[in-house]
N, CA and C of each residue as an Amber inpcrd file, in Angstrom:
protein
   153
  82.2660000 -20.7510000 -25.7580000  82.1050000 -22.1430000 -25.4380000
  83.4680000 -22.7970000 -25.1920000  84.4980000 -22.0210000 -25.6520000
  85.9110000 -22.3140000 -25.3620000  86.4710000 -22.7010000 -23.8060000
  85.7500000 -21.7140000 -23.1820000  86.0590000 -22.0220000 -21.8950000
  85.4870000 -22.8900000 -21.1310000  84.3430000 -23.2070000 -21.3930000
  83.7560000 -24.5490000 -21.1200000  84.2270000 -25.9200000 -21.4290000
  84.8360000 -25.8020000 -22.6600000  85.5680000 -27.1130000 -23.0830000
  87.0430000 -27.2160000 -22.4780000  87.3960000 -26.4090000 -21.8360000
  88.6790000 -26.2810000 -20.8330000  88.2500000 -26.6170000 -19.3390000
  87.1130000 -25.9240000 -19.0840000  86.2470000 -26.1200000 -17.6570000
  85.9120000 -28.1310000 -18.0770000  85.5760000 -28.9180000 -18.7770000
  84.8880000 -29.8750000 -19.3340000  86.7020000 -30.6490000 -19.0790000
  87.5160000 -30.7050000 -19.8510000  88.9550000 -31.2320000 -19.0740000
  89.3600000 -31.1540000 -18.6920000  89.2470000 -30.2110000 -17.3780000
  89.4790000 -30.4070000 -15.9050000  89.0020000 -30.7670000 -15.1460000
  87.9130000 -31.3380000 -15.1290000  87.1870000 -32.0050000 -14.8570000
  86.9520000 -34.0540000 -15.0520000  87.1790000 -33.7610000 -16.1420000
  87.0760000 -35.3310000 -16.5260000  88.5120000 -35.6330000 -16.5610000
  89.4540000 -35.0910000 -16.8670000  91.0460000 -35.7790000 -16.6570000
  91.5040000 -35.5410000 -15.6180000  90.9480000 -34.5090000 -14.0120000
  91.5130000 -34.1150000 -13.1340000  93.0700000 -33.7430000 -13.2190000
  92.7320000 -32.5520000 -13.8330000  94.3490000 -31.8080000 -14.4260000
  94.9170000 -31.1420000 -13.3710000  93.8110000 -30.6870000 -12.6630000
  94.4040000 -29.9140000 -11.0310000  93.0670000 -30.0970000 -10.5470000
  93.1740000 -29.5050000  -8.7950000  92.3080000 -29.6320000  -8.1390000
  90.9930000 -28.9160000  -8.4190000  90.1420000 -29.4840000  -8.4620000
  88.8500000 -28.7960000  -8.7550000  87.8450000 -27.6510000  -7.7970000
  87.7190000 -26.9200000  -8.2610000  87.5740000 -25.6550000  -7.0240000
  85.7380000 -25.5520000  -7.4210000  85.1580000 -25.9010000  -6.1470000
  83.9630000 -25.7690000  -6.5590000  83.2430000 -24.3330000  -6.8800000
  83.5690000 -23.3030000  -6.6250000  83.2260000 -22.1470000  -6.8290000
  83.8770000 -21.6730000  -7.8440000  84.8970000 -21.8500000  -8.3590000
  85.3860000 -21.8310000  -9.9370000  84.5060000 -22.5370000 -11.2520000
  84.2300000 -23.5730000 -10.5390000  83.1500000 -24.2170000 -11.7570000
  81.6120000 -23.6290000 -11.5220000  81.0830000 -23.5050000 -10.6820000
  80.2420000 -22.8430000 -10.6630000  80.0880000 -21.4070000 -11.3810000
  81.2080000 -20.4260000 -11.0530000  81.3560000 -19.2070000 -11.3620000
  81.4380000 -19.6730000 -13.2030000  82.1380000 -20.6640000 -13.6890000
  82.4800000 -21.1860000 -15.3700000  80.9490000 -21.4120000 -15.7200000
  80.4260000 -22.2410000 -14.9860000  78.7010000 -22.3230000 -15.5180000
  77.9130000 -21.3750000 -15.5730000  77.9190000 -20.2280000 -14.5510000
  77.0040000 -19.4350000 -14.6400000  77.0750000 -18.4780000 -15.9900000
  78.4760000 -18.3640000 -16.2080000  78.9980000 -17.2650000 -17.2690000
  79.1950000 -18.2500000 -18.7410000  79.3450000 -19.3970000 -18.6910000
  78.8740000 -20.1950000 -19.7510000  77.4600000 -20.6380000 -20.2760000
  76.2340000 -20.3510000 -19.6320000  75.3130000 -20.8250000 -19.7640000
  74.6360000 -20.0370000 -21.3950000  74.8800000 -19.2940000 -21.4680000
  74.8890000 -17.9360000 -22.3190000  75.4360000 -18.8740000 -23.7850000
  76.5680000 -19.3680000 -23.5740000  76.9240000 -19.8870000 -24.7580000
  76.2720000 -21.3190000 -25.3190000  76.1700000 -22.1420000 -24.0940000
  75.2760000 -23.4420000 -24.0360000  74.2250000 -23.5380000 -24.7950000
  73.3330000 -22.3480000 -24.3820000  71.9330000 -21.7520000 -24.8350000
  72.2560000 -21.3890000 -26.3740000  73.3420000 -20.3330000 -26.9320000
  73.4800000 -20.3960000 -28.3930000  74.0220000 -21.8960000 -29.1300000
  74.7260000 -22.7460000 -28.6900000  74.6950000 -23.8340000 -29.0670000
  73.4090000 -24.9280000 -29.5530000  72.7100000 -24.8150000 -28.5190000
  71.3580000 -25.6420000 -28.5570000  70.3430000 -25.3900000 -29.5640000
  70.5820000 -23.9220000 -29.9580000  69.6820000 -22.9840000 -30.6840000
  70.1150000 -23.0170000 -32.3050000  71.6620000 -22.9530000 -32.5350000
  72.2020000 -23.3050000 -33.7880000  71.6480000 -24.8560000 -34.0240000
  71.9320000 -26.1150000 -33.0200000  71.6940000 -27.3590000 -33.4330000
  69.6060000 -27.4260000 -33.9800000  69.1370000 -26.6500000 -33.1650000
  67.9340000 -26.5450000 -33.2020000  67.6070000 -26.2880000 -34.7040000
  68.2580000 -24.9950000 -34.6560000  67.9870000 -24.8130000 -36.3760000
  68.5950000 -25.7640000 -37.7000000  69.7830000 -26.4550000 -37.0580000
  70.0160000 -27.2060000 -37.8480000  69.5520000 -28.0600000 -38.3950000
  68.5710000 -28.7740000 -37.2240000  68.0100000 -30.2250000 -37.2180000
  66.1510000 -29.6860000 -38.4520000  66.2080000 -28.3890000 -38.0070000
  65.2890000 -27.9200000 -38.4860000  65.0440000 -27.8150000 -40.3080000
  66.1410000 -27.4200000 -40.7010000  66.7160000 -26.8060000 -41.8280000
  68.1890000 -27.0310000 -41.8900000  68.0860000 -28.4780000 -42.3750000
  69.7400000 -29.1550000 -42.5500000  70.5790000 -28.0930000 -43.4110000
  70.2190000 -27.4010000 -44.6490000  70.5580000 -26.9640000 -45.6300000
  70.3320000 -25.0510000 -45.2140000  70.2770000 -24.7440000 -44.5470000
  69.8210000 -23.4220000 -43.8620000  71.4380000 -23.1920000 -43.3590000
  72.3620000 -23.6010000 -43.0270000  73.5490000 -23.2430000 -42.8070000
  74.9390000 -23.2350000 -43.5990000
């Protein structure tokens, strides 16, 4: 998810030029982590005390 949050401020601070097939290529191979994110909060919300 690291690289997403690097992909995520280059984006919103325009640190360099934004290459649309670079972010695309960052999403497709990030989605994987997105999906375990959603799934930890899931269980969280589920079972506050479970982690």
């Amino acid at each position: 998810m690291q690289d997403l949050t690097g992909l995520r401020n280059r984006l919103v601070h325009l640190y360099d030029d934004i290459d649309d097939r670079l972010v695309h290529e960052a999403l497709g191979e990030g989605l994987g982590d997105l999906e375990d994110f959603a799934t930890a909060i899931a269980r969280l919300l589920v079972d506050p005390d479970g982690m």
